[in-house]
N, C-alpha and C positions, 0 to 999 in steps of 0.2 A: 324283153324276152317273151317267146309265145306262149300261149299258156299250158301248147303239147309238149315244148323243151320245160317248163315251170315240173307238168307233173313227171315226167322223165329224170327228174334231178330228186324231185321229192321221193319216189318212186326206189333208184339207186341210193338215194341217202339211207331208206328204212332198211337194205334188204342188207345195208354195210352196217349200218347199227345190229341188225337183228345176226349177221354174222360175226362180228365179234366178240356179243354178248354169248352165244353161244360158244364160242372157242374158249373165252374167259371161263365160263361155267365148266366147261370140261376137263379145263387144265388144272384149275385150283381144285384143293380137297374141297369137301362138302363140310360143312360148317366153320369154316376158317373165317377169321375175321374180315380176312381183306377180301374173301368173295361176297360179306354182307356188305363190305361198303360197296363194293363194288353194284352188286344188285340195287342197295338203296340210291347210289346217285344214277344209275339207268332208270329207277322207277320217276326220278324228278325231270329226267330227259324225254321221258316218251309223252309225260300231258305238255311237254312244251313242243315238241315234234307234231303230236297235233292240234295244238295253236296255231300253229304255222301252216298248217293243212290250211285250217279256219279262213286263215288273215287271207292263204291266197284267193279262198273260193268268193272272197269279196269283191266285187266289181266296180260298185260307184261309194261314194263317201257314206251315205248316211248306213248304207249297208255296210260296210267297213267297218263302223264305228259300233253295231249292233254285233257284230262278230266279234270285235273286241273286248266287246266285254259281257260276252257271254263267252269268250276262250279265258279269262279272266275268272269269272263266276266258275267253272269246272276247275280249273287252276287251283285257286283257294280250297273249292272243297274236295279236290283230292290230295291238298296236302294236310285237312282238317283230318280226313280218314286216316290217313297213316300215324299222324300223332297220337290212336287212341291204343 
């Protein structure tokens, strides 16, 4: 795939995430349980939505491997932040 159809898809993936989330948030009451779960498993979808940003903008291996795990290393500690 080219890498203009790659960000085109990534592109349409965020604006369908970021529309849902928004219709979910407006439909449910404000402090209901199922709109917190709801917000907590999107907040664990979006540092992996951009990991995958990451992993595409990688071009040759050792570079790939440096993006990994530095998507990785942000990964961990934004799930370190929210456990506090």
């Amino acid at each position: 795939m080219s890498s203009s159809r790659r960000i085109v898809w990534m592109l349409a993936t965020w604006i369908f995430i970021l529309v849902i989330y928004s219709a979910v948030s407006l439909l449910l009451k404000r402090g209901s349980d199922l709109l917190n779960a709801f917000g907590n498993i999107v907040q664990c979808i979006v540092p992996l939505f951009a990991n995958a940003g990451l992993l595409l903008n990688a071009g040759n291996a050792p570079l790939a491997e440096k993006y990994l795990l530095d998507a990785a290393r942000h990964e961990l500690h934004s799930l370190d932040d929210r456990s506090v």
